[in-house]
C-alpha positions in Angstrom: 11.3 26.7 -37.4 14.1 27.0 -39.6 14.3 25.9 -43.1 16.4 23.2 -42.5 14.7 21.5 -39.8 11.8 22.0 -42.2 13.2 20.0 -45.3 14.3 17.5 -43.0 10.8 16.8 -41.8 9.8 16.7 -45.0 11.7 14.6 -46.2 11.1 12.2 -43.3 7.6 12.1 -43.7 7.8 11.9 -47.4 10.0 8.6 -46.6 7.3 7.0 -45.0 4.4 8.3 -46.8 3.3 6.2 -50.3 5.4 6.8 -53.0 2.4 8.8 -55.0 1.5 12.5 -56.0 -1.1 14.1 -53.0 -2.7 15.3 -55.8 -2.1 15.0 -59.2 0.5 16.9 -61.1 -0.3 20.2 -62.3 0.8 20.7 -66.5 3.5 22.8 -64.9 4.5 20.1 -62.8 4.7 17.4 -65.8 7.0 20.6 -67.8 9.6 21.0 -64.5 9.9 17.2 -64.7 10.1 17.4 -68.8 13.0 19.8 -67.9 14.7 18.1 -65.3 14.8 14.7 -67.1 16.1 16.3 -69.9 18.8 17.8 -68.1 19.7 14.4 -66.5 20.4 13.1 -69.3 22.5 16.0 -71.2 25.6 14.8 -69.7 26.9 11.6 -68.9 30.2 11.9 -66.8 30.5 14.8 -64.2 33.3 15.7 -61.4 32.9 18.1 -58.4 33.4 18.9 -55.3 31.3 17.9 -52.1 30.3 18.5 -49.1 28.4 15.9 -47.2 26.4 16.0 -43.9 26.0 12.6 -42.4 22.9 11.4 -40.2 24.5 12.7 -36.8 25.1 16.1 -38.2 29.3 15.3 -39.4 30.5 17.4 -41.8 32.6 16.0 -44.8 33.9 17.5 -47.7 35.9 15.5 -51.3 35.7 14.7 -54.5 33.0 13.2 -56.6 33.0 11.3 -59.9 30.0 10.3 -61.4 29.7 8.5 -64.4 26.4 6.6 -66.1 25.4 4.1 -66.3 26.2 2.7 -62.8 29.1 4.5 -61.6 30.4 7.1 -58.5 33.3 7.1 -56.8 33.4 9.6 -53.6 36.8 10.0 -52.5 36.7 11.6 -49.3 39.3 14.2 -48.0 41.5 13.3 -45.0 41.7 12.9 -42.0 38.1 11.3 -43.5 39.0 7.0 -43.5 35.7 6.9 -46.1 35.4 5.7 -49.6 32.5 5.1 -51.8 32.2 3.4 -55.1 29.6 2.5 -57.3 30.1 0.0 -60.4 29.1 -3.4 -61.2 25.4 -3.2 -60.0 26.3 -2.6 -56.5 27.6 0.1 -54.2 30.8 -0.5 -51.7 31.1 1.8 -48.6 34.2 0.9 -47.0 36.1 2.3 -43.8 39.3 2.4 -43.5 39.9 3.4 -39.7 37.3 0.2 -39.0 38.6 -1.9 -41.7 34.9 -2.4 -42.6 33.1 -3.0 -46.4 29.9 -3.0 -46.9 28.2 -3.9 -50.5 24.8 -3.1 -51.2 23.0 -4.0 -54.5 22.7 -0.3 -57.1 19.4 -1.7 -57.7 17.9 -1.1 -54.0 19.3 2.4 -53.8 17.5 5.5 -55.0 20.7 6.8 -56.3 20.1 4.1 -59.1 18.0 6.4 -60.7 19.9 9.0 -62.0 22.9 6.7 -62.4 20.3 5.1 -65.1 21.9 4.5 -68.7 18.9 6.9 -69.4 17.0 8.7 -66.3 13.4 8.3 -66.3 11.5 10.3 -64.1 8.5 7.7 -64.2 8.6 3.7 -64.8 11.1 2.4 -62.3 11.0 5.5 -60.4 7.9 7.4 -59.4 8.2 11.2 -58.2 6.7 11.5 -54.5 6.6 15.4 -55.0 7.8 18.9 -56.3 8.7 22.2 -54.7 9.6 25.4 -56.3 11.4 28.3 -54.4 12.8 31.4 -55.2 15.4 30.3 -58.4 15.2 27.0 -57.0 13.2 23.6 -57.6 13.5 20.2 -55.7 11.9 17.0 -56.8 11.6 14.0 -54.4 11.8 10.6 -56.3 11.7 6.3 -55.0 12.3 3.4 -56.6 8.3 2.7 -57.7 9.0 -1.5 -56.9 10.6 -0.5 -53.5 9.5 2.6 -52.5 10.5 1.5 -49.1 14.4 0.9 -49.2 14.2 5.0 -49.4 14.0 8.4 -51.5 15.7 10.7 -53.2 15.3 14.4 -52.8 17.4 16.5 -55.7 17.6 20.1 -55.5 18.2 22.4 -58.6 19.2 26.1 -59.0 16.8 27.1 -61.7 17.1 29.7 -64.8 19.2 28.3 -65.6 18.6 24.7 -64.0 21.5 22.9 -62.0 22.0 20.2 -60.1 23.0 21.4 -57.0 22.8 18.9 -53.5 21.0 15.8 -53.2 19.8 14.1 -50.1 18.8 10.2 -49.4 16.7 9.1 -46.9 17.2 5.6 -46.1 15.1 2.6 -45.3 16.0 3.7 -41.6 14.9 7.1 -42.5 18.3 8.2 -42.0 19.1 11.8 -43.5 22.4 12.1 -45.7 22.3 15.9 -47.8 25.5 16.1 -50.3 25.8 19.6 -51.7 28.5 19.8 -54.9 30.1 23.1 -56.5 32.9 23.9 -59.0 30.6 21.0 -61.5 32.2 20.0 -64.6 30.6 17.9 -67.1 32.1 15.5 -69.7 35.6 13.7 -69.6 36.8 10.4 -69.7 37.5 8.8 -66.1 40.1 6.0 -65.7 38.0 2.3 -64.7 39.9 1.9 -61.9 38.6 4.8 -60.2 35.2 3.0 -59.9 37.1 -0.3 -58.7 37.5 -1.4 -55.5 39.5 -4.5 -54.7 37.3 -7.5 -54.0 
């Protein structure tokens, strides 16, 4: 079995498992998490690149703003007809090709959590579990009042620690991985790139 497949599984099962520690967290555990939270919360706005893999395995790349509290915008690249945007408490995925919009409430997404005012690895969102490789650490988080509507997975490079991909497994237990290079923090990002015409 390959890595991949591996994660995948993992992260499946951890979707459908209680959103709880196996076992409780070591003291190194509770540091990684002191760490990561910390990071999380160094920076408010960031813009990089992405690549996405969707459910069936498609392969998309573009641009992502983030900016907390409560807002992403991921502009796809063409021939791509997909736009997301996050602002006002809720999330709008809209297709252009199908001239479809769909709006989900921020609140019953895992990606509420680090688009938090303040990320808290605990409270609102309990950590499911930790895994370190090689110059690498991934935590897996879910929304502790709604563990079910799906989880979180972020990956870090670590020494120094970076964000690096993130992947949400929905309520479905549907598998979306976004990996993002060339990251730059900070900056001021015009309101209307969160906006999407009601």
């Amino acid at each position: 079995m390959n890595r991949r497949f591996l994660l995948q599984a993992s992260l499946a099962l951890l979707a459908a498992s209680r959103p709880a520690w196996a076992v409780p967290p070591t003291a190194a555990d509770r540091a990684d998490l002191q760490r990561i939270q910390a990071y999380l919360n160094s920076f408010r706005t960031l813009k990089a690149h992405f690549v996405q893999e969707a459910p069936d395995g498609t392969l998309s790349a573009g641009t992502a703003w983030l900016e907390r509290p409560g807002r992403m915008r991921f502009q796809y690249d063409p021939p791509s007809p997909l736009l997301l945007v996050a602002d006002d408490g809720e999330v709008v995925f809209h297709d252009a090709q199908l001239d479809q919009t769909s709006r989900i409430p921020l609140g019953r997404t895992p990606l509420s959590i680090v688009l938090a005012d303040q990320v808290r690895l605990s409270g609102a969102a309990t950590v499911t579990d930790i895994q370190r490789l090689p110059n690498e650490i991934q935590i897996s988080l879910v929304l502790t009042a709604q563990p079910g509507q799906g989880l979180l997975a972020l990956v870090f490079a670590d020494n120094p620690l970076a964000l690096r991909q993130w992947t949400v497994v929905d309520a479905q237990h549907k598998i979306t991985r976004v990996s993002l290079d060339d990251i730059v923090f900070g900056g001021q990002f015009d309101e209307s790139l969160f906006k999407f015409p009601k």
